[in-house]
N, C-alpha and C positions, 0 to 999 in steps of 0.2 A: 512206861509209867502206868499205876492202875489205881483203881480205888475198890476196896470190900465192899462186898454189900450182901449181906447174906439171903447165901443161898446160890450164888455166881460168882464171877467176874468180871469189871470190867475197866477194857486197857485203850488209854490215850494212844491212837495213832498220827504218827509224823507224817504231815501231808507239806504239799509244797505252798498253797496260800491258806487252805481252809483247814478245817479242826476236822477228825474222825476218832469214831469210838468200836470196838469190839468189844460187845458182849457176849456172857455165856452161862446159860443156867439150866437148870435142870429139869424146869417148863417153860410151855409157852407165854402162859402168866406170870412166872417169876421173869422169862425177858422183856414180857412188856414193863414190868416195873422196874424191872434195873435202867433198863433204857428210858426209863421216865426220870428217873431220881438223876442219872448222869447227864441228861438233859438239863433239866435244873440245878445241878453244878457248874455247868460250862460257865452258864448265863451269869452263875452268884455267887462261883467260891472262884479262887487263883488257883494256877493249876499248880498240881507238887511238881517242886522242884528237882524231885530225885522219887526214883522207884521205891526206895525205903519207907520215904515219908508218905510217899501216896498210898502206901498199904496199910502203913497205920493208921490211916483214915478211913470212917464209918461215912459211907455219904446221907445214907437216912440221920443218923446221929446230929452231924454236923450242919444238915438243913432243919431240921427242927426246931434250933433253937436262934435261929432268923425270923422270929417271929409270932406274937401271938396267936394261937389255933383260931380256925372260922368253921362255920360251918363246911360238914361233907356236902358235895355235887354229884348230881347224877349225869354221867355223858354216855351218847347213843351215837355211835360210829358204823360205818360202812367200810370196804376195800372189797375189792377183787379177790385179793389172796393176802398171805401176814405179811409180806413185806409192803405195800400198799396201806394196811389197814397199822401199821409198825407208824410208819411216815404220817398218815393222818392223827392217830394218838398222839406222838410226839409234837404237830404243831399245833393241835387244840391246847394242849399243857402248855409252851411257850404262850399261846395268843391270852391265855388265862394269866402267866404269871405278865405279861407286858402290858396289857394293860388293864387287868385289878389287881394286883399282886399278889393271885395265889401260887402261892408257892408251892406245887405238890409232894408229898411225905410217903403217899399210899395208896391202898386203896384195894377195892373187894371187888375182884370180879366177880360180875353175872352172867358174860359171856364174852368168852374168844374163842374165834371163829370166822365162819364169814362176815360176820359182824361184832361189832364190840360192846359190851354193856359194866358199866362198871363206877360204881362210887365212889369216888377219891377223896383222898382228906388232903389237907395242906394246912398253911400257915401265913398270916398278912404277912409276906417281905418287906422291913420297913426301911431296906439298905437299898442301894441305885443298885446297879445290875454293873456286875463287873466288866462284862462284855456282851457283846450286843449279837444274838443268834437272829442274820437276814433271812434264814432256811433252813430246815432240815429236807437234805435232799432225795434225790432216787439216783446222785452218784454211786457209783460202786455200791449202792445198796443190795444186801443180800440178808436171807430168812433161811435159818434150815435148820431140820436135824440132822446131826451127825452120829451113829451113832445113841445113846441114849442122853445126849448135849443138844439144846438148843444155842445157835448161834447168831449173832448177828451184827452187822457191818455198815455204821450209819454217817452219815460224812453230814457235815454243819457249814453253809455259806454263813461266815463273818464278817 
């Protein structure tokens, strides 16, 4: 199963109790945001029921309109390396939509790299959370290029 998000990929993996995602785009900016927006699906859309349906699906689109916009935020991140600093972006955007319900949509990098800088837009979520992400983890986590493809492989405690 997958969801569009332009400018990548990216496809639900079958795990045996927890949820994982692979994505894939064309920079390392466009996968931090696809991996942000697929992040904020887990938590607030059902998942498709079928590969078909999941393509037809815009996931910026379809998070957009959960809510009316708020102001952009500025967040200033560290890691080690992108798969590090991959996991830290994705639990700041969880800990943001759990408890004030920004929902993230976007957002302009100023820097990725060793560090991360960057404004994001969202939207008040004024819907419960379909399901509940305990973690984004450093299982099976993986960051790379391949080729002129950035990849990446992010697994979710449930």
């Amino acid at each position: 199963m997958s969801w569009t998000v332009s400018g990548g990929d990216v496809r639900l993996l079958e795990q045996s109790t927890d949820l994982g995602i692979d994505v894939r785009a064309g920079t390392l900016p466009q996968l931090f945001d696809m991996a942000a927006l697929a992040t904020m699906a887990v938590q607030c859309l059902p998942l498709p029921a079928t590969a078909g349906a999941a393509r037809a699906t815009d996931l910026r689109a379809r998070l957009e309109v959960l809510g009316p916009r708020v102001p952009s935020r500025q967040l200033a991140l560290s890691g080690h390396d992108s798969g590090m600093l991959l996991v830290h972006w994705l639990r700041e955007l969880s800990y943001l939509l759990e408890t004030e319900g920004f929902l993230y949509t976007g957002t302009r990098f100023l820097e990725v790299g060793p560090g991360l800088g960057a404004m994001v837009s969202g939207v008040r979520c004024r819907l419960p959370l379909v399901r509940e992400v305990k973690g984004v983890t450093y299982h099976e986590l993986v960051v790379s290029l391949v080729g002129d493809e950035w990849r990446a492989r992010i697994s979710y405690d449930l």
